[in-house]
C-alpha positions as CSV (number, residue, x, y, z in Angstrom):
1,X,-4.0,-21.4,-22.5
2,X,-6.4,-23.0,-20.4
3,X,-3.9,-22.1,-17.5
4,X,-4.0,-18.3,-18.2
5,X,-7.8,-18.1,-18.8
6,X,-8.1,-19.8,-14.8
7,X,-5.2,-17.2,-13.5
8,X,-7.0,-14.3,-15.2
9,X,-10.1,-15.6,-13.8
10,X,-8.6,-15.8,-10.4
11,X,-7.2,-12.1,-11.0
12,X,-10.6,-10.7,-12.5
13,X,-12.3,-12.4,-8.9
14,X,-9.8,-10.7,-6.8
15,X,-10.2,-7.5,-8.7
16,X,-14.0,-7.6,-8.0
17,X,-13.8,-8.6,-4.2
18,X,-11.1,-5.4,-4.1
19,X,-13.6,-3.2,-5.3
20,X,-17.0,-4.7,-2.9
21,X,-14.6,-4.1,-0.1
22,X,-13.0,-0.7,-1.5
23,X,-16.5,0.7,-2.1
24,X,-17.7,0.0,1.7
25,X,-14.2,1.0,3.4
26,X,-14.5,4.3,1.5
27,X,-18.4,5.2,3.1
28,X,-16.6,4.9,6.6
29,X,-15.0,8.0,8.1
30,X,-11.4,8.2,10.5
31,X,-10.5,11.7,11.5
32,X,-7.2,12.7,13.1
33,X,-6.4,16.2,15.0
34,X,-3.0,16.6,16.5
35,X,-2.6,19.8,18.5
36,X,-0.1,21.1,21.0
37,X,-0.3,18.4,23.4
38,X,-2.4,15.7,22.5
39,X,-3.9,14.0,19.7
40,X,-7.7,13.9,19.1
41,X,-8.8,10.8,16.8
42,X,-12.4,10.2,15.9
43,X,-14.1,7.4,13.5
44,X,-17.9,6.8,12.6
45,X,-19.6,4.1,14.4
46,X,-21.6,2.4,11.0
47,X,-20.7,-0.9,10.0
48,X,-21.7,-1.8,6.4
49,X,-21.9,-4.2,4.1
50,X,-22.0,-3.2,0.2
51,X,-25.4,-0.8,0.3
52,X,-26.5,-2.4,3.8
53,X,-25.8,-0.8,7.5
54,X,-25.4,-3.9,9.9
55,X,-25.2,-2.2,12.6
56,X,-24.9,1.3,14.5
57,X,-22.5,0.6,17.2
58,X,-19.1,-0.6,15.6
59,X,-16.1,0.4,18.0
60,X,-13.2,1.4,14.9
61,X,-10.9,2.1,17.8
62,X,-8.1,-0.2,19.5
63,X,-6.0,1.0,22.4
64,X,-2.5,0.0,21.6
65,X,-1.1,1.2,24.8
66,X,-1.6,3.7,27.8
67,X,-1.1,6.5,25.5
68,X,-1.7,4.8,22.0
69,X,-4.9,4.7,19.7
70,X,-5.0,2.9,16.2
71,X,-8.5,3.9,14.2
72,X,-9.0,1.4,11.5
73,X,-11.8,0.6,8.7
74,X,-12.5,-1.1,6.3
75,X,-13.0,-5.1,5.5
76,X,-14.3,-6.3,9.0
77,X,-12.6,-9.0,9.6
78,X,-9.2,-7.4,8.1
79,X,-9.8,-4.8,10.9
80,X,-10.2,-7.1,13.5
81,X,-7.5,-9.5,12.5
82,X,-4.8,-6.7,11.8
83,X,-5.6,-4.1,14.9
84,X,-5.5,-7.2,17.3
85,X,-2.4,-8.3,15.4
86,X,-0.5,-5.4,16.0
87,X,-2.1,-4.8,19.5
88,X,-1.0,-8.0,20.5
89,X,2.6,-8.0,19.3
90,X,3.2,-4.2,20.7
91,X,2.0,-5.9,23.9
92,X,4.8,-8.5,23.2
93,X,7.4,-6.5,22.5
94,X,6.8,-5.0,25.9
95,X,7.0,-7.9,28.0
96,X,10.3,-9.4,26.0
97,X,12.3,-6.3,25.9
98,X,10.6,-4.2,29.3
99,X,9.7,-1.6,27.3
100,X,7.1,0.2,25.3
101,X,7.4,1.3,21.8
102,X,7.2,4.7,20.4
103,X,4.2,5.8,18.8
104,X,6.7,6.5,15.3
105,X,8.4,2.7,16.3
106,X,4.7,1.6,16.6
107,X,3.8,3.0,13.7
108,X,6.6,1.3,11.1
109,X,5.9,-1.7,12.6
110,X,2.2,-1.6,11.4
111,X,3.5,-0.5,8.1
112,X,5.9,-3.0,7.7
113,X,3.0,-5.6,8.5
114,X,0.9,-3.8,5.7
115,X,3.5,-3.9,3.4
116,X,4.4,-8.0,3.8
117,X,0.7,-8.9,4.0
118,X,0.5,-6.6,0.2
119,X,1.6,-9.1,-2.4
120,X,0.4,-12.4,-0.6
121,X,-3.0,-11.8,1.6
122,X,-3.5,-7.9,1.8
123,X,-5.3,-6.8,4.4
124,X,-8.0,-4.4,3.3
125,X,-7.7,-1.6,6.2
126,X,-6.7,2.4,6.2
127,X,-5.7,3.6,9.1
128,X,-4.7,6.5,11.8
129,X,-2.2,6.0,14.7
130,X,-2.2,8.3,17.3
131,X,0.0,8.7,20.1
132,X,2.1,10.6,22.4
133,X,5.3,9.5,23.5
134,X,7.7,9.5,26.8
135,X,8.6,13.5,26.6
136,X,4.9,14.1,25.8
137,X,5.4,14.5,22.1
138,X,2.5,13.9,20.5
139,X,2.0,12.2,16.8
140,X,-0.4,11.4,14.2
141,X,0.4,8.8,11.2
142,X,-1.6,8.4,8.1
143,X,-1.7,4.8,6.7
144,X,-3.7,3.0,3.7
145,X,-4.5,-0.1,2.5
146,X,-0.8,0.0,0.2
147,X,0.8,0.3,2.7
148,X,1.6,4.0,2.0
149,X,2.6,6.0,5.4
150,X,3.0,9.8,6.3
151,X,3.5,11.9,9.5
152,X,0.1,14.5,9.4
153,X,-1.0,17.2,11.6
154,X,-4.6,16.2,10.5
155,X,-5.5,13.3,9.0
156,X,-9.0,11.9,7.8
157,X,-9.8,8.6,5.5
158,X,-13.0,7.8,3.6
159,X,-15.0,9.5,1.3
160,X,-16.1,12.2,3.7
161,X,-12.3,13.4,3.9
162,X,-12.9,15.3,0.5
163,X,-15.4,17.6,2.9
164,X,-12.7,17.2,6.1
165,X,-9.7,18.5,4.8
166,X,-10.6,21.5,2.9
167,X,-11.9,22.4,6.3
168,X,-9.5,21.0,7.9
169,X,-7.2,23.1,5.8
170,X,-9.2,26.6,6.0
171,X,-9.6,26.2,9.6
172,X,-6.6,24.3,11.2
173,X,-3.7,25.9,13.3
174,X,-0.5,24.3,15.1
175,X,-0.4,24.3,18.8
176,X,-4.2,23.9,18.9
177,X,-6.1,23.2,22.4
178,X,-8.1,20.2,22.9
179,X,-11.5,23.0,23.2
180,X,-10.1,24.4,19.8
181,X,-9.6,20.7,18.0
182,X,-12.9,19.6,19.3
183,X,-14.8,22.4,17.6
184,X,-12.6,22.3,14.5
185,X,-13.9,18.5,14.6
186,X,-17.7,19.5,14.9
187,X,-17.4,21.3,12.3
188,X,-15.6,18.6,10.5
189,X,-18.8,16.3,11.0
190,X,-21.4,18.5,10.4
191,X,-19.6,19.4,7.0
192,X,-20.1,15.5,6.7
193,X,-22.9,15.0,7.5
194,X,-24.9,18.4,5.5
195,X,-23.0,17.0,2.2
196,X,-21.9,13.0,2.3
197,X,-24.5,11.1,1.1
198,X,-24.2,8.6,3.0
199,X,-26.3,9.4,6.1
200,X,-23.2,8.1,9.0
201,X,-24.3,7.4,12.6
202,X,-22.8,9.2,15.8
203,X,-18.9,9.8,15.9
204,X,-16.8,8.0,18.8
205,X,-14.2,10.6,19.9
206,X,-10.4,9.7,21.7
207,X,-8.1,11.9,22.9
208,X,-4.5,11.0,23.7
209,X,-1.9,12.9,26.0
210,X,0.7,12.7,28.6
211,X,-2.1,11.7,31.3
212,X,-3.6,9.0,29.1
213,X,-6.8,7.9,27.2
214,X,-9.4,9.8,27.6
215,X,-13.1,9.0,25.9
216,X,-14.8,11.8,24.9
217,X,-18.5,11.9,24.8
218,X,-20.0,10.5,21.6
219,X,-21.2,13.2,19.0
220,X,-24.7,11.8,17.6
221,X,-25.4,11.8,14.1
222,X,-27.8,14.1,12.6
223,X,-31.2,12.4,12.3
224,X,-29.6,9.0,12.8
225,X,-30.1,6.0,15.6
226,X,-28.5,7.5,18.7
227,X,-28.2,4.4,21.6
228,X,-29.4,7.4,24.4
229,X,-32.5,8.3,21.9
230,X,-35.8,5.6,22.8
231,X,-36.4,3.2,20.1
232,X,-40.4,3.8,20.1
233,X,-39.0,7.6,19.5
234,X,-37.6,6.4,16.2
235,X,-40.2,2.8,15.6
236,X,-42.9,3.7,17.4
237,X,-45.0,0.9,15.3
238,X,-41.9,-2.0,16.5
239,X,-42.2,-0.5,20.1
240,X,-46.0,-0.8,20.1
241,X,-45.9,-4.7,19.1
């Protein structure tokens, strides 16, 4: 007996580390756009810690390739660990075989990792994959934590989703431009950030196509710690000593 009391132990402990890093994951915010030519991917930039904000500036974003973005959150070192796992081996692949993958081959292959990683050492991530391929075709892949994947035209992940897609769904058309997804997004965040809770800091903004990567200016957060804002603007009393 003694040797199910330590295994249900063990379980119980795993169960509560699930939920800490369940609970944080969820406050973050990934949103995906994919219109008639491109793909438009945008994440938070809050890194957190149970109840705590760590810091302001966390990059969620990894470049898989020229014309590749994977937006990942949740447990930081999972995100690290798995983005630069998959980044790296994509990168392999290419100097072995002389080719790139697909954004739908580079997407299986991150499921597949999730899915191996599940029932040993799961890593605690959700995920969007963005990319657009050698004829231009863009795509847009919804995965989770389960290892769970789907092909979206819009995507989001976190608890602020519940706001994103009923807007997403009111407001969304196919063959959207990038000026169209861009204001479709803003009104994304600001649906966010008038209703969430949570209070998230500015928005770091990608947008894939046939020419590349392109970085979009960051959209601030509303009454939140923008790096362009002076800190004696926001602390004037830690600015004065």
């Amino acid at each position: 007996s003694s040797g199910i009391n330590e295994s249900t132990g063990s379980f119980q402990t795993f169960q509560h580390y699930f939920k800490q890093i369940n609970l944080s994951s969820e406050m973050e915010c990934l949103i995906g756009i994919k219109g008639k030519d491109f793909v438009l991917v945008a994440s938070d930039n809050m890194a957190a810690h149970s109840i705590i904000a760590i810091k302001h500036d966390a990059q969620k974003q990894f470049e898989l390739s020229d014309k590749m973005v994977m937006a990942v959150s949740g447990d930081a070192g999972d995100m690290t660990n798995y983005a630069e796992y998959i980044q790296k081996n994509l990168k392999l692949y290419e100097m072995v075989q002389g080719y790139k993958l697909s954004p739908n081959a580079a997407a299986n292959f991150s499921r597949k990792v999730l899915a191996k990683a599940l029932r040993s050492n799961p890593y605690m991530v959700n995920l969007l994959l963005a990319g657009v391929d050698e004829n231009g075709e863009p795509s847009l892949y919804f995965m989770d934590y389960l290892a769970s994947m789907a092909k979206e035209n819009y995507a989001a992940h976190g608890y602020g989703s519940f706001f994103i897609l009923s807007t997403m769904d009111r407001y969304y058309k196919e063959n959207m431009t990038k000026e169209e997804a861009l204001e479709l997004l803003q009104k994304c965040i600001k649906e966010v950030q008038s209703r969430f809770i949570v209070n998230l800091n500015a928005f770091s903004v990608k947008i894939i196509d046939a020419n590349g990567i392109t970085q979009h200016p960051e959209i601030p957060g509303r009454g939140t710690v923008h790096k362009d804002v002076p800190v004696e603007a926001i602390h004037p009393l830690v600015a004065r000593a």
